[in-house]
Each structure stands twice: as structure tokens, then as C-alpha cells.
C-alpha positions in Angstrom: 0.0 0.0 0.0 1.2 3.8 -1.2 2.6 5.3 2.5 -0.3 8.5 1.4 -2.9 6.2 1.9 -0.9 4.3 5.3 -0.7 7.3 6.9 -4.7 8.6 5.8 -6.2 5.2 7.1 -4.2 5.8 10.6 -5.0 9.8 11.0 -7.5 11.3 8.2 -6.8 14.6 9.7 -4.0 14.8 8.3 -3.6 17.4 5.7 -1.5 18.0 2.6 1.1 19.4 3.4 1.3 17.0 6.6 1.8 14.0 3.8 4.1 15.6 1.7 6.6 16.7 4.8 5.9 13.0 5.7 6.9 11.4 2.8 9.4 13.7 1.1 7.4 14.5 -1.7 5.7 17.6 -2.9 2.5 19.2 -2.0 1.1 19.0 -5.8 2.2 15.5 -6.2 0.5 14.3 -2.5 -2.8 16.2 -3.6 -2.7 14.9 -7.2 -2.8 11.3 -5.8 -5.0 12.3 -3.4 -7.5 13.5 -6.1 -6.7 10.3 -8.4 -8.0 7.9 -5.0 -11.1 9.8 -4.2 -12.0 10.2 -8.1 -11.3 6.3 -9.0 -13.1 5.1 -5.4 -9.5 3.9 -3.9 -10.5 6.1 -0.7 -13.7 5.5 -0.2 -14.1 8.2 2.6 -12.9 9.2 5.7 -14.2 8.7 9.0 -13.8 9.2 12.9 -13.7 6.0 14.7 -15.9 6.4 16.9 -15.9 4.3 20.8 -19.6 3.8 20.7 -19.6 2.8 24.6 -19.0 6.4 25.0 -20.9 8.3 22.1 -24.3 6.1 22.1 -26.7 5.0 25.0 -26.8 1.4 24.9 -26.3 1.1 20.9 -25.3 -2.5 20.1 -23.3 -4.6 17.5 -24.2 -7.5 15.4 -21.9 -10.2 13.2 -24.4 -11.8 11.8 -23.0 -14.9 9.4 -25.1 -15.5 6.4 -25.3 -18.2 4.3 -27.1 -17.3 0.6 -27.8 -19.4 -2.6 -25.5 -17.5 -5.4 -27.0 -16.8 -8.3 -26.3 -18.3 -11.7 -25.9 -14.9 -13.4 -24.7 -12.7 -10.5 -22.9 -14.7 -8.3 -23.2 -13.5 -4.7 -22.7 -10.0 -5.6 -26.3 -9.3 -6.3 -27.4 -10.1 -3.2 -24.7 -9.1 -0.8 -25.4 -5.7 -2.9 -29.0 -5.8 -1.7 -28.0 -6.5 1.8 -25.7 -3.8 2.0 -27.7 -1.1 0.9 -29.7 -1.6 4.1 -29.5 1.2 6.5 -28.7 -0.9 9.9 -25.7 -2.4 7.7 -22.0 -1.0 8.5 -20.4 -3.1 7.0 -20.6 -6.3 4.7 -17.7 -8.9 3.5 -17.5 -12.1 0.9 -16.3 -14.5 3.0 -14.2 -18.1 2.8 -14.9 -20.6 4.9 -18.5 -22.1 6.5 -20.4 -18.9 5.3 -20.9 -16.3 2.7 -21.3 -13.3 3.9 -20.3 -11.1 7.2 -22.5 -8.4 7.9 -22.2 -6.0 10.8 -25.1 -4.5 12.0 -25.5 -1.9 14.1 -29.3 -1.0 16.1 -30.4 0.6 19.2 -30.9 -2.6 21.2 -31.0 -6.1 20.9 -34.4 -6.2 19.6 -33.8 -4.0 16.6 -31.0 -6.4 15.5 -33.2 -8.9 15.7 -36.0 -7.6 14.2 -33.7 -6.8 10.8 -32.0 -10.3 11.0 -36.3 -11.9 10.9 -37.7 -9.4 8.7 -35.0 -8.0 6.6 -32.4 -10.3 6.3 -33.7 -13.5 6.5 -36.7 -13.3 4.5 -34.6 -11.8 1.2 -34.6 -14.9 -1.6 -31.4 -16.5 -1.3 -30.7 -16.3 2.2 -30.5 -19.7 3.5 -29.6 -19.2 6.8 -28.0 -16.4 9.6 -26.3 -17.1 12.7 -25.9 -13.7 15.2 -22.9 -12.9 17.2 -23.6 -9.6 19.7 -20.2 -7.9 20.5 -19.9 -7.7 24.1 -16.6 -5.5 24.1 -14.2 -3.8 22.0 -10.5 -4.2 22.5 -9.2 -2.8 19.2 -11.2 -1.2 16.3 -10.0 0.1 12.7 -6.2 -0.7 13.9 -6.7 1.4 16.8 -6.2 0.2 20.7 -9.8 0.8 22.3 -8.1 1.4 25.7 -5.1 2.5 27.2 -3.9 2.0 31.0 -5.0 4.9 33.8 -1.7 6.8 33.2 -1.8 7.5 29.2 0.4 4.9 28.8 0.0 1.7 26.2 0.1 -1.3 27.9 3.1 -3.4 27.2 2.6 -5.9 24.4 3.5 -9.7 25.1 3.3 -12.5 23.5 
């Protein structure tokens, strides 16, 4: 990966002239590239991660594994597509393995999650079955350490 976009995806505040003192190159060149990215869909957007323990009252987080039919002329992307565009999605991957697709959800309580996994998710053709994870804590998100000790400090890594 181009350091530009290393250094976006771990601070998106940074700004041009950060980038180009960062990587030696100049400001025209960084913003070009930057352009090029954002034009051609390479960065997608930028975004705050946000600790939701702290910014939401009681907001929770579904993996929901799905299993779908493909279909013959579409393959799974038609209906990962359809499942995507739903508003409670965040996020949703092709998967290897013993299921399809992963889909994080996000609702204001248990029973909205599970409402969109019986109504929603479920009853779209293809689906043939979900299985629901409900994240319980978050140790690290989007690369970042959710916590660090009472002082500031990191804690010490080990193996």
C-alpha cells in the first residue's frame, strides 16, 4: 500500500502538506494522488472511529454470518449488494470458509438487531440461513487500541 494512503487510514486529519513533509514528496504531487484515489473510489471516505460505549446510549453490534444461494448470473454479488444497501448495515464482506457473507449490523438494542435479521435479512430470496454474534466489548477497532492503562500509557505488548 502507497505510505499516502498508510498514513490517511491511521489519522485522516492529516492534511496535505502533513503527507508531503511526511513522505518527502511535494505538495502537488500528494494532492494529485489524493485526487486520483477519491475520483477512482480507492479512498472511499474518511471517517472518525468512533468508541460507541462512549458516544451512544446502549447502541449494540451484530456479526451476523449468512449463508445465501448464489446466483447463476450474479454470483453472490447481487445479493450481498441488496444486503448492503440496508441502513442498519456497517459493513458487509465475501467470505471463505463455512459462510458467505459477514454483515455488521448496528441497532439501538437487541431487539432491533433482531428484528432486521427476521424481517430483513432473512426473509430476502437466497438467504438460506443467519447465525448472530452480539459484540460484548471492543479491545481494538480500525487498527486502533480501544483502551489505554489509567496513566496514558500503552500497555506493554507480550506474546
Amino acid at each position: 500500500m502507497d505510505t499516502i494512503l498508510e498514513l490517511l487510514q491511521k489519522d485522516a486529519k492529516l492534511g496535505v502538506a502533513q503527507l508531503a513533509e511526511q513522505t518527502d514528496l511535494p505538495v502537488p504531487e500528494v494532492q494529485a494522488r489524493i485526487s486520483r484515489w477519491e475520483e477512482d473510489g480507492t479512498i472511499m471516505g474518511y471517517q472518525a472511529v468512533i468508541d460507541q460505549s462512549k458516544a451512544s446510549a446502549g447502541e449494540v453490534t451484530a456479526l451476523i454470518e449468512v449463508k445465501v444461494t448464489p446466483e447463476r448470473a450474479g454470483g453472490f454479488d447481487r445479493i450481498a449488494d441488496r444486503i448492503a444497501r440496508f441502513d442498519q448495515v456497517a459493513s458487509c464482506y465475501l467470505m471463505s470458509g463455512g459462510y458467505d457473507l459477514a454483515v455488521l449490523v448496528q441497532g439501538r438494542d437487541l431487539h432491533e438487531v433482531a428484528r432486521f435479521v427476521s424481517e430483513k435479512l432473512s426473509s430476502l430470496d437466497g438467504v438460506i440461513s443467519t447465525s448472530t454474534a452480539f459484540q460484548l466489548k471492543v479491545y481494538k477497532q480500525n487498527g486502533l487500541l480501544a483502551k489505554v492503562s489509567p496513566d496514558g500509557k500503552r500497555l506493554p505488548i507480550s506474546p
